[in-house]
NUKEDO-231032 format. One record per residue (C-alpha): x, y, z; residue in one letter. Coordinates in steps of 0.2 Angstrom, whole numbers, plus 5000, padded with zeros to 4 digits. Layout:
! NUKEDO-231032
      u      v      w   gutor
      X      Y      Z       A
...
END
This chain:
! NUKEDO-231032
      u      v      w   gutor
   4577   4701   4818       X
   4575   4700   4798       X
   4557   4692   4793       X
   4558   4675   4786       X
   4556   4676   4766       X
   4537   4669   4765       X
   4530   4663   4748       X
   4517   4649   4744       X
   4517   4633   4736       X
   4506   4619   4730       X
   4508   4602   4739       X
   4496   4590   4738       X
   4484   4602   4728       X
   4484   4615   4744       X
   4490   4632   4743       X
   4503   4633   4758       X
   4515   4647   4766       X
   4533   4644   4763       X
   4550   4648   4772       X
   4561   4650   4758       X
   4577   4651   4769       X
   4570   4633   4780       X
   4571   4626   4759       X
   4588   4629   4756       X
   4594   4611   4762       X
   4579   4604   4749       X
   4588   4620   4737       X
   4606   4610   4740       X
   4596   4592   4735       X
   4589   4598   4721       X
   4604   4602   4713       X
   4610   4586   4715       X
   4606   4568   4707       X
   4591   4566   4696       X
   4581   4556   4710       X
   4582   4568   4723       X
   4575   4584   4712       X
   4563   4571   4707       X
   4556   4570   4724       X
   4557   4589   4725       X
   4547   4594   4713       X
   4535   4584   4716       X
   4534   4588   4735       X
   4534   4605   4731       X
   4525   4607   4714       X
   4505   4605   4711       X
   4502   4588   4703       X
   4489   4587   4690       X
   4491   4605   4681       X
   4506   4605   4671       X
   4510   4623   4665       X
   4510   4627   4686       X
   4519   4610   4688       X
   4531   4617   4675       X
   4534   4634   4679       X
   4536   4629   4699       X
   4549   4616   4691       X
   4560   4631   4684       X
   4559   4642   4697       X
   4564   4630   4708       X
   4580   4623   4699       X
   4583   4641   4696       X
   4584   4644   4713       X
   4595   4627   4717       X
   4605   4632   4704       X
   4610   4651   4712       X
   4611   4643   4729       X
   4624   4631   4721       X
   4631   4643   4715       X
   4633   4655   4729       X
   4641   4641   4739       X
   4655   4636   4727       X
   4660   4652   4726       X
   4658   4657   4744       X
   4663   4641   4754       X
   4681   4636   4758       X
   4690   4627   4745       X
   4690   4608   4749       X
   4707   4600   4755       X
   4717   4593   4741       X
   4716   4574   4742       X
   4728   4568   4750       X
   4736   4549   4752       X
   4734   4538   4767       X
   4749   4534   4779       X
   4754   4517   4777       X
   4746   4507   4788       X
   4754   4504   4804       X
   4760   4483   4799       X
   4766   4489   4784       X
   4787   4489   4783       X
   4795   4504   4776       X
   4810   4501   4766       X
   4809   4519   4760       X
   4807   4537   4770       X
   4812   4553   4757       X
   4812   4570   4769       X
   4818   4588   4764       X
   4815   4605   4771       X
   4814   4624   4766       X
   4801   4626   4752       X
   4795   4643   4746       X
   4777   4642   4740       X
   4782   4654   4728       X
   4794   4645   4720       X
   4794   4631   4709       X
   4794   4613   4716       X
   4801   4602   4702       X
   4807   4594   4717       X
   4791   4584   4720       X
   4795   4575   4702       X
   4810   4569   4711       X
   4802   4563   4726       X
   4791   4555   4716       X
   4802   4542   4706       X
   4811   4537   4722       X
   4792   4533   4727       X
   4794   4533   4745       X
   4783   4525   4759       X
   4783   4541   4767       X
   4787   4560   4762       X
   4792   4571   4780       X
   4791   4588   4777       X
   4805   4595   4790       X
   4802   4612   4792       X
   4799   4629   4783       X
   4785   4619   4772       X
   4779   4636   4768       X
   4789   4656   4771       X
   4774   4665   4779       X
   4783   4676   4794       X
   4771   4686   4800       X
   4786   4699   4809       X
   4785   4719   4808       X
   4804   4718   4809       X
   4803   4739   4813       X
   4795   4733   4829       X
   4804   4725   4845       X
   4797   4705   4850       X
   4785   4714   4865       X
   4776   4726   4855       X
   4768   4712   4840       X
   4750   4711   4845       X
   4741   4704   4832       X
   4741   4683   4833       X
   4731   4684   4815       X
   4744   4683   4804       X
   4736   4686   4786       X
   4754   4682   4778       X
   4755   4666   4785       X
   4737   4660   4779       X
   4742   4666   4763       X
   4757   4655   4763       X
   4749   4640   4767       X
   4734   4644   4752       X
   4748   4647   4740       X
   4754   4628   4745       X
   4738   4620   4743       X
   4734   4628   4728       X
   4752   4624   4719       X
   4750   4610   4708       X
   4766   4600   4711       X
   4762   4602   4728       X
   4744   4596   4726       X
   4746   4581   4712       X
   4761   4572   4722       X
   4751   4573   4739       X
   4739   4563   4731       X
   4750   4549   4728       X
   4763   4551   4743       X
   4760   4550   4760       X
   4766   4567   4768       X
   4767   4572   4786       X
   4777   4586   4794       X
   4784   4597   4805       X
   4785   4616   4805       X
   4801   4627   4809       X
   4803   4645   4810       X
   4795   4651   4793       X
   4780   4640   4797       X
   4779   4646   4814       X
   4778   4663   4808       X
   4790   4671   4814       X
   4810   4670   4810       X
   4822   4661   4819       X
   4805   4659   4834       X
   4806   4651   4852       X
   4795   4651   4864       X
   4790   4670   4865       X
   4784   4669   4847       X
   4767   4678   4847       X
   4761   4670   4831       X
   4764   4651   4837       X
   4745   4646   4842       X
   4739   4655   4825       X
   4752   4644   4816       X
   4749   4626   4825       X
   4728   4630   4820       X
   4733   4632   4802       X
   4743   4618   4802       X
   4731   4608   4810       X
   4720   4614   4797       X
   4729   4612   4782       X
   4732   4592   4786       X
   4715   4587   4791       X
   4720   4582   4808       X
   4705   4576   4819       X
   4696   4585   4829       X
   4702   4571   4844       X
   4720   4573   4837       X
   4731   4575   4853       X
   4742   4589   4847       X
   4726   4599   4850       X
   4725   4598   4868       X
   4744   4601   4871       X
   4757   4612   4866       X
   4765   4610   4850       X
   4765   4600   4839       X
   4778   4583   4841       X
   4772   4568   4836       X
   4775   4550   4831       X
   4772   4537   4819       X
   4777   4516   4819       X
   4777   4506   4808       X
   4779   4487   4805       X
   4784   4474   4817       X
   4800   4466   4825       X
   4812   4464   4820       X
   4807   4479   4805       X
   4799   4488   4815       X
   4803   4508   4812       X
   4799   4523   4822       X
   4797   4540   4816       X
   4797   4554   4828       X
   4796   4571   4825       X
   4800   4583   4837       X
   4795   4602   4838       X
   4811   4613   4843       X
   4801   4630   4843       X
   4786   4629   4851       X
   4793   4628   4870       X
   4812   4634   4866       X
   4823   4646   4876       X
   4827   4664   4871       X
   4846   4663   4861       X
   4862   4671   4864       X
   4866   4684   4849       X
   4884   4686   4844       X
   4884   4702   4832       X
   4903   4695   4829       X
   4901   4678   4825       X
   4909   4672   4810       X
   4898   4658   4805       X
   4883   4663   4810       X
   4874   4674   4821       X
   4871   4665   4837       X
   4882   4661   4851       X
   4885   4645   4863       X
   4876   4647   4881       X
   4889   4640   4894       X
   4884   4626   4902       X
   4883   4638   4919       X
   4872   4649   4911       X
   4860   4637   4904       X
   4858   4626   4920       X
   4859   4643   4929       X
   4844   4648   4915       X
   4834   4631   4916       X
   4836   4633   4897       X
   4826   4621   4885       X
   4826   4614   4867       X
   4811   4605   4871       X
   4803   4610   4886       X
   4798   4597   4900       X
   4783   4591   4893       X
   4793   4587   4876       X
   4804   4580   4884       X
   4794   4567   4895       X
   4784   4561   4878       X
   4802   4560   4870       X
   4807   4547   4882       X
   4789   4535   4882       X
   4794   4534   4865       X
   4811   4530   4864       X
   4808   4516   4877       X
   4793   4509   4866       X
   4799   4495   4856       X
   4808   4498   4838       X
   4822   4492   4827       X
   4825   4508   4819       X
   4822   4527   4826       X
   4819   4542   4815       X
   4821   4556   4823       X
   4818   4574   4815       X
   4821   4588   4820       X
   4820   4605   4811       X
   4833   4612   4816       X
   4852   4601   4816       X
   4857   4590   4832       X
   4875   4585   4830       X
   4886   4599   4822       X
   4897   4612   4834       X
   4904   4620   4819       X
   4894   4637   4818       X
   4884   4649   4826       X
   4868   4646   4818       X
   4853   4641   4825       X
   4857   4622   4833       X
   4855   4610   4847       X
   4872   4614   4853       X
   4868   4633   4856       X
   4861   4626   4874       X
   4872   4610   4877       X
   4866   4604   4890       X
   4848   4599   4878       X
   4863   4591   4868       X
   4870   4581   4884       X
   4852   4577   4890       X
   4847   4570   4872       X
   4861   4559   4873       X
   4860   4553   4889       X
   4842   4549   4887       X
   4846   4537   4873       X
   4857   4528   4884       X
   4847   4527   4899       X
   4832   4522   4887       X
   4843   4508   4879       X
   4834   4514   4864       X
   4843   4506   4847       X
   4843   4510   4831       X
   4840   4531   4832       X
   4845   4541   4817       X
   4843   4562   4815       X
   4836   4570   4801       X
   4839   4587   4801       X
   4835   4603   4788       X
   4833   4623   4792       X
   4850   4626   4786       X
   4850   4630   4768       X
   4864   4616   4763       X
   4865   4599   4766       X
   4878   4589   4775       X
   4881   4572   4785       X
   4886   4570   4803       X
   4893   4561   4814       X
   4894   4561   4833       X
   4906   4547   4842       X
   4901   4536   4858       X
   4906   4543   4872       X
   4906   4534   4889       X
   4892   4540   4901       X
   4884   4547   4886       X
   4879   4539   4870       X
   4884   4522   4869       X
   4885   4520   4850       X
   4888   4533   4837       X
   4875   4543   4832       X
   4872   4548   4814       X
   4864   4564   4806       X
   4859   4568   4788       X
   4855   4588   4785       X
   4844   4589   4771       X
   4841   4608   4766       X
   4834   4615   4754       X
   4821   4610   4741       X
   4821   4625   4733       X
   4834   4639   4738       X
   4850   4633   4745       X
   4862   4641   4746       X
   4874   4643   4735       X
   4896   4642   4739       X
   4899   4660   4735       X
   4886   4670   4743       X
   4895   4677   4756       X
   4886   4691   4761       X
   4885   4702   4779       X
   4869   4693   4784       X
   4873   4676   4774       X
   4890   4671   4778       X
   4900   4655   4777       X
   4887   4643   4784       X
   4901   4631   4791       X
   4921   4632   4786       X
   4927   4615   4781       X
   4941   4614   4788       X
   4934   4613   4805       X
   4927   4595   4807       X
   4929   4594   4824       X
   4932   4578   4835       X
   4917   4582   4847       X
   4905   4580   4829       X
   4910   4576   4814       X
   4905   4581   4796       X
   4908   4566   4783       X
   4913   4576   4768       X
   4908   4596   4760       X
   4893   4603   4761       X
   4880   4600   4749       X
   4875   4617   4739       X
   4862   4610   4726       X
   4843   4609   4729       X
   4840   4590   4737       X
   4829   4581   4747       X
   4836   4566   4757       X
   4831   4547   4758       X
   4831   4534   4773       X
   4835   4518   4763       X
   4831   4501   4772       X
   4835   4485   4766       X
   4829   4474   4781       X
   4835   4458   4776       X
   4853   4462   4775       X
   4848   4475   4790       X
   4857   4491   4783       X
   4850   4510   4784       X
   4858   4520   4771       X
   4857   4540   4770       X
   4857   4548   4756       X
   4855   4567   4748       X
   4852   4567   4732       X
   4849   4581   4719       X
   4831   4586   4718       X
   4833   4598   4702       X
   4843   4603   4689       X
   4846   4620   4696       X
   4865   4626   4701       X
   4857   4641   4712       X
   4872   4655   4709       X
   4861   4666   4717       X
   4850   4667   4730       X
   4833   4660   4725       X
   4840   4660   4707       X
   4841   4643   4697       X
   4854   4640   4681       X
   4847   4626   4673       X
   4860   4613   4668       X
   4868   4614   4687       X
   4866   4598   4692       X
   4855   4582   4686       X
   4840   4576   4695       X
   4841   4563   4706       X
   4859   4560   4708       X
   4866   4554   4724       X
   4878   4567   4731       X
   4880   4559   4748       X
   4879   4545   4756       X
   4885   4535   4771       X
   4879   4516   4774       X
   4874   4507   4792       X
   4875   4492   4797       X
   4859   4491   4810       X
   4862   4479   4823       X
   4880   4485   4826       X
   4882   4504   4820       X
   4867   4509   4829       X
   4866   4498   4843       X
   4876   4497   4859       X
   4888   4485   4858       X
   4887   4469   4869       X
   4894   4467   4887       X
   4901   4452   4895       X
   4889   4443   4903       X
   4899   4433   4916       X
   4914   4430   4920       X
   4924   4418   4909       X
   4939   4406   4914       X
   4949   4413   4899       X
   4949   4431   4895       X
   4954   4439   4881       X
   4972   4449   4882       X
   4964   4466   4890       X
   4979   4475   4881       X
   4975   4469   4864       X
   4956   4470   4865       X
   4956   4489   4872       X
   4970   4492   4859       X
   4959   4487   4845       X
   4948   4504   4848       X
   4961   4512   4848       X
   4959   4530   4842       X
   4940   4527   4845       X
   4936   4527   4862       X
   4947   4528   4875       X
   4951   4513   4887       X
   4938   4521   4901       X
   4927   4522   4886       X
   4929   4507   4878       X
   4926   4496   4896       X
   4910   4503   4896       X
   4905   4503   4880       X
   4914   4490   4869       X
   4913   4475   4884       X
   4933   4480   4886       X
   4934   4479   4905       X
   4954   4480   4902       X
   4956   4465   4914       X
   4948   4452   4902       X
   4932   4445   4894       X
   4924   4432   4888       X
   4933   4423   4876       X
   4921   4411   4864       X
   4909   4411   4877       X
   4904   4425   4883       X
   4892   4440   4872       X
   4908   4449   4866       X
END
């Protein structure tokens, strides 16, 4: 054991030993406001001889001042401040979210953001590029979970000064994806995935009671406001507990292939896993009027073979299934990971969702892809001309840097989606910017819902009634919609008759 550093000072005009190392918390307060050195020096300096007085005076401000020194320079850099969440009675009219965001890069995005002046900013995945892979190594021989790339990632973010000035004036909480997980394209097996959810953890000040510490990853969930503008915002982790995917070296839009749903049932193969899954349901069966539910990576589209819900469709049969059995109204998808943006649609279905569900892609902040890369590892991210019946896209994809906003006017009780432009940036290139491309802020997409009808499941008769409406004319209005099994269970249309006047149709 090192000796204690022993020296002598004069208190109360006796000479006494000293532990110089038991000082430094005195060392700290000396440095500090003028009424606490006060009280130092005259504890710890001889009173009534004033050249010892003063020359103890020096030495020991000297001191502080080194110590105070050595512990700006060696301590961790504080967290950037950071504004508060709304409070949970507040009513959001207002959510921007966006995805994919290289530390590296610039983020002129963030002055977009900042004129819509959201309620809320959700980071959705790929907040930071830090993958930690050896890509000259196979998955099973990685061994170290200390991934120096990844911490560097995230200091590079909390040190950038967009970043840092518009977190101090927007509430922002978020989600990782692959990039943030440390690993590319990362399910379950990924080695790196404990080291990544700490440093999240980290870098947002989560408490040290903060349930996504005692539990595997990192889904989570925020309300907001009462009935009837009440708004839940769930954000669902899709890597933490996800199942191994199907490579298809020959896939033309992608690099992934569809399970069967034989060999995922055969596979008990998960999106969420069953832990995920149970939380998901309390929470679509806790009261809201509008559900926003993010998820990194997209729900809805069928149309290529990157990564997606639909690569294990059962998870995509159960999800909806669960929104029925819930009764839970007013659930919306935001979605990002995929370097363009788009809007989606997926139709009822009887049995399965019972309203259609909508889905807005926004992705990237800062490196989208661009319409004419087309390159062996990057090609066509999803043909147009394929908007298929099972989920529809509403309109091209998006190729300019955006963000998207969640837009709620509760008194006419409409959600409007939008992406909107989030630089000036026309990305020829990959990672390259020609100014001039586009103009910030412009609305390049947009769908409007009406909240108590798009997203809700339509009303059902209550009783019978003595006269019914013409069961040909009321299934023939949905025509091209829903089938007539379809419509009977989900539009009220028994196709013998409902309630005409009186009943809830």
């Amino acid at each position: 054991m090192t000796a204690a550093r022993v020296g002598t000072v004069v208190v109360d005009g006796e000479v006494v030993p000293h532990n110089l190392e038991l000082q430094q918390p005195d060392l700290r307060a000396a440095a500090g406001a003028p009424a606490a050195r006060e009280v130092f020096v005259r504890k710890a300096c001889p009173a009534g001889r004033p050249a010892a007085a003063i020359t103890c005076s020096f030495g020991i401000v000297a001191a502080a001042l080194a110590y105070t020194l050595f512990y700006l320079i060696a301590a961790p850099p504080p967290l950037p401040v950071a504004a508060p969440l709304p409070s949970a009675d507040r009513v959001l009219t207002r959510v921007v979210h966006g995805s994919c965001s290289k530390q590296t890069l610039p983020q002129p995005f963030w002055r977009t953001v900042g004129s819509l002046a959201p309620d809320l900013f959700v980071y959705n995945g790929d907040i930071v590029y830090g993958d930690c892979a050896d890509v000259a190594r196979p998955h099973e021989a990685w061994s170290e979970p200390a991934c120096e790339e990844l911490r560097t990632a995230w200091a590079d973010l909390f040190a950038h000064e967009e970043f840092t000035s518009a977190r101090a004036v927007t509430p922002v909480i978020g989600m990782p994806d692959d990039h943030d997980y440390g690993l590319n394209d990362c399910g379950a097996s990924n080695p790196y995935k404990q080291t990544a959810k700490d440093l999240f953890l980290e870098r947002f000040g989560a408490a040290e009671d903060d349930p996504r510490r005692s539990r595997g990853g990192l889904y989570t969930s925020h309300a907001f406001g009462a009935a009837p503008n009440r708004t839940q915002v769930i954000l669902l982790d899709t890597r933490w507990f996800r199942s191994e995917l199907k490579r298809d070296s020959g896939a033309a839009h992608g690099r992934y292939a569809p399970y069967t749903e034989a060999e995922a049932e055969a596979g008990r193969l998960t999106m969420l896993g069953e832990e995920q899954w149970a939380w998901l349901e309390a929470r679509l069966r806790e009261p809201a009027d509008l559900r926003l539910v993010f998820s990194t990576v997209q729900v809805l589209s069928t149309a290529h073979g990157w990564e997606r819900w639909g690569l294990i469709p059962t998870e995509v049969r159960r999800l909806r299934r669960l929104i029925r059995s819930s009764a839970a109204r007013g659930v919306v998808f935001l979605s990002g990971d995929r370097h363009v943006g788009g809007v989606y649609v997926q139709p009822a279905a009887a049995g399965l969702n019972p309203y259609p569900l909508y889905e807005a892609t926004a992705s990237s902040l800062t490196h989208t892809v661009p319409p004419s890369l087309a390159t062996r590892d990057e090609p066509p991210h999803e043909p147009d001309a394929d908007l298929s019946s099972a989920a529809r896209r509403l309109g091209a994809l998006l190729h300019l840097n955006h963000v998207g906003s969640v837009d709620v006017d509760w008194e006419a009780r409409a959600v409007t989606l939008r992406l909107i432009t989030d630089d000036t940036c026309a990305a020829p290139a990959w990672e390259g910017c020609q100014q001039g491309g586009s103009t910030a802020g412009a609305t390049e997409r947009s769908v409007t819902l009406r909240l108590d009808v798009d997203l809700a499941p339509p009303p059902e008769c209550g009783r019978p009634c003595a006269t019914p409406l013409n069961p040909a004319a009321t299934c023939a209005a949905f025509e091209g919609l829903f089938s007539c099994a379809g419509s009977s269970e989900l539009l009220g249309c028994n196709c013998t008759g409902c309630c005409a006047g009186e009943g809830e149709l």
